[in-house]
C-alpha positions in Angstrom: 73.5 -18.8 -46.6 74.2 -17.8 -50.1 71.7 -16.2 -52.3 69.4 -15.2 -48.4 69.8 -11.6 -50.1 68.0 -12.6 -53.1 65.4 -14.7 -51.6 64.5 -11.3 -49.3 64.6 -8.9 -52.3 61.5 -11.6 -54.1 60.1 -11.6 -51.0 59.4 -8.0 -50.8 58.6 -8.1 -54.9 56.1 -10.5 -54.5 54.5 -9.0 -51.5 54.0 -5.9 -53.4 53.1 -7.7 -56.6 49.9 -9.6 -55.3 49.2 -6.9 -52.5 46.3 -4.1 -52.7 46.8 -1.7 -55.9 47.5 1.8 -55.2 47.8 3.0 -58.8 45.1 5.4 -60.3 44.2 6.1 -63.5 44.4 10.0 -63.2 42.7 11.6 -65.8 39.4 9.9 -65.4 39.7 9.2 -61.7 41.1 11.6 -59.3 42.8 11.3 -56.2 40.6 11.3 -52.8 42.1 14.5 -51.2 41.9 14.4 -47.0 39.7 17.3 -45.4 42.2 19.2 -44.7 44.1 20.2 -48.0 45.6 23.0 -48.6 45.0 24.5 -52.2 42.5 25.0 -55.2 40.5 27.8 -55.0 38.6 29.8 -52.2 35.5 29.0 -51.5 33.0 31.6 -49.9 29.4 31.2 -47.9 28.4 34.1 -48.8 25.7 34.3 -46.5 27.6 33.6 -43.4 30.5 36.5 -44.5 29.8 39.7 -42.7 32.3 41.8 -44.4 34.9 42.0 -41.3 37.9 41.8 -43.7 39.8 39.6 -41.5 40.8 37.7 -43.9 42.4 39.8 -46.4 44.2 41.7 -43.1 45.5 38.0 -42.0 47.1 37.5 -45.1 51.3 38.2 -45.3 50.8 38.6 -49.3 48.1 40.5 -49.7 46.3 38.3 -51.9 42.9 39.1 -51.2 41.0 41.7 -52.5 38.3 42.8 -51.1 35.6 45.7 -51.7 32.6 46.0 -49.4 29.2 48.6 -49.4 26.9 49.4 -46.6 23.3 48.9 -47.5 20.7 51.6 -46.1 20.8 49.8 -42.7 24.5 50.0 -41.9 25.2 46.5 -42.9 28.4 45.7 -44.8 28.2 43.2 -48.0 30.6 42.4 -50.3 30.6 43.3 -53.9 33.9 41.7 -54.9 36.6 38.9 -53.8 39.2 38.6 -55.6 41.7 36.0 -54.8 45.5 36.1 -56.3 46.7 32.7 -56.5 49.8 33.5 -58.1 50.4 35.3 -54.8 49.0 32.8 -52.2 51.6 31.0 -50.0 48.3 28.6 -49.0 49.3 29.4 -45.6 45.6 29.1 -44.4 46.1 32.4 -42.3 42.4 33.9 -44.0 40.6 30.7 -43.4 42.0 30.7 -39.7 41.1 34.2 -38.9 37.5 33.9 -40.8 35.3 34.3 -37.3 31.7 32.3 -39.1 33.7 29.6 -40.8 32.4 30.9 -43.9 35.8 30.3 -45.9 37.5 27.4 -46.9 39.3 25.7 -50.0 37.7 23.5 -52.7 39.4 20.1 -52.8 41.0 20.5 -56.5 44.4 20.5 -57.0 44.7 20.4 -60.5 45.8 24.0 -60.8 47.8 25.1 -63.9 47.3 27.7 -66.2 49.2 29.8 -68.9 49.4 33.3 -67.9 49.4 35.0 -64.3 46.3 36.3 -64.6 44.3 33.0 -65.1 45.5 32.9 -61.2 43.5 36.0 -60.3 39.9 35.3 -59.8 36.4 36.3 -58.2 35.5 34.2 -55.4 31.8 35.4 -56.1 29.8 33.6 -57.8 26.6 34.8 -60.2 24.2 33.5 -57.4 25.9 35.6 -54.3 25.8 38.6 -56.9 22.3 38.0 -57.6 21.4 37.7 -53.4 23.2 41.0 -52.8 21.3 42.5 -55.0 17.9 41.3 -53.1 19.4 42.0 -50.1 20.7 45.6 -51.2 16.9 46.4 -52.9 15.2 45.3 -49.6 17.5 47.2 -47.5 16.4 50.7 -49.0 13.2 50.0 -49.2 13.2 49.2 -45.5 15.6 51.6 -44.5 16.7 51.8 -40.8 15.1 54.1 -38.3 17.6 57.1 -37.6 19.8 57.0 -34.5 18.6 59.0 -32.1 21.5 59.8 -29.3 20.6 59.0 -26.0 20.2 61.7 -23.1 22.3 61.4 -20.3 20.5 59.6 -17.3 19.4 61.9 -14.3 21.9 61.7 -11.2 20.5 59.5 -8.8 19.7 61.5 -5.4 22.6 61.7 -3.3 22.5 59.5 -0.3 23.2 60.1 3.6 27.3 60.0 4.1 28.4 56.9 5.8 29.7 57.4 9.4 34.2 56.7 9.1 35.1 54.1 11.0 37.1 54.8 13.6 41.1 55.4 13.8 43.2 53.5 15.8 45.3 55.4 17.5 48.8 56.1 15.9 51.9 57.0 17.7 50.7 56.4 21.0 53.4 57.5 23.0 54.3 55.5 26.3 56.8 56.1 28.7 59.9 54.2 29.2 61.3 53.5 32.6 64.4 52.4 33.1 65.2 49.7 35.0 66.3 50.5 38.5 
């Protein structure tokens, strides 16, 4: 039939014309990004991180930074996080190998800036700093009682031996007769 080509094509057009509306206005509304995305920025709980540094090791670009003390009771905290975005292959390695879940990315993918350094920054914020600094004051005022090294425990008294059990006999020789 002539013209079935065009008849298909307006078919398609108009399905798409009076169908649902995927457009969004982008500056003022923003895209609804799916759980597991990718990029933005880190984002740390500061109170589940124990300081294992699992995450910067995990990383093949070594763009974590991290530094960590050890309050008066041998507990590590950080004191900085820097991440290097200009660096990051958001490869997810850090957020894989982080054992408490305490790491994960922020859902915002409007990342552009100017210079390379806007892409380096701390992962802290001024509310973590101000809890390490509770936690570091009550730590040396509480300080840990020292370690005092354990004695080695007494032998235990020996016991009676154990009778061997019996051998079989090996080798037991026997005679051959030949057959007459």
């Amino acid at each position: 039939m002539f013209g079935k080509g065009l008849i298909t094509g307006m078919r398609v057009t108009l399905k798409h014309f009076f169908g649902k509306k995927e457009t969004f206005c982008y500056p003022e509304e923003k895209l609804p990004m799916p759980e597991r995305f990718r990029g933005g920025h880190l984002v740390i709980d500061y109170k589940k991180c124990i300081a294992c540094q699992m995450c910067s090791i995990a990383c093949p670009n070594q763009a974590i930074e991290l530094k960590v003390v050890t309050d008066a009771q041998r507990k590590r905290h950080l004191t900085s996080y820097i991440h290097h975005m200009g660096r990051c292959m958001f490869c997810d390695l850090c957020i894989e190998n982080c054992a408490l879940h305490g790491l994960h990315w922020d859902q915002n993918y409007e990342i552009s800036a100017y210079t390379r350094d806007a892409f380096d920054y701390e992962v802290l914020t001024d509310d973590d700093r101000q809890y390490l600094k509770e936690v570091m004051e009550a730590a040396a005022a509480n300080p840990a009682p020292p370690i005092v090294p354990k004695k080695p425990a007494a032998p235990k008294p020996a016991e009676a031996p154990k009778p061997e059990p019996k051998k079989l006999e090996e080798n037991k020789e026997t005679e051959v007769k030949p057959n007459e």
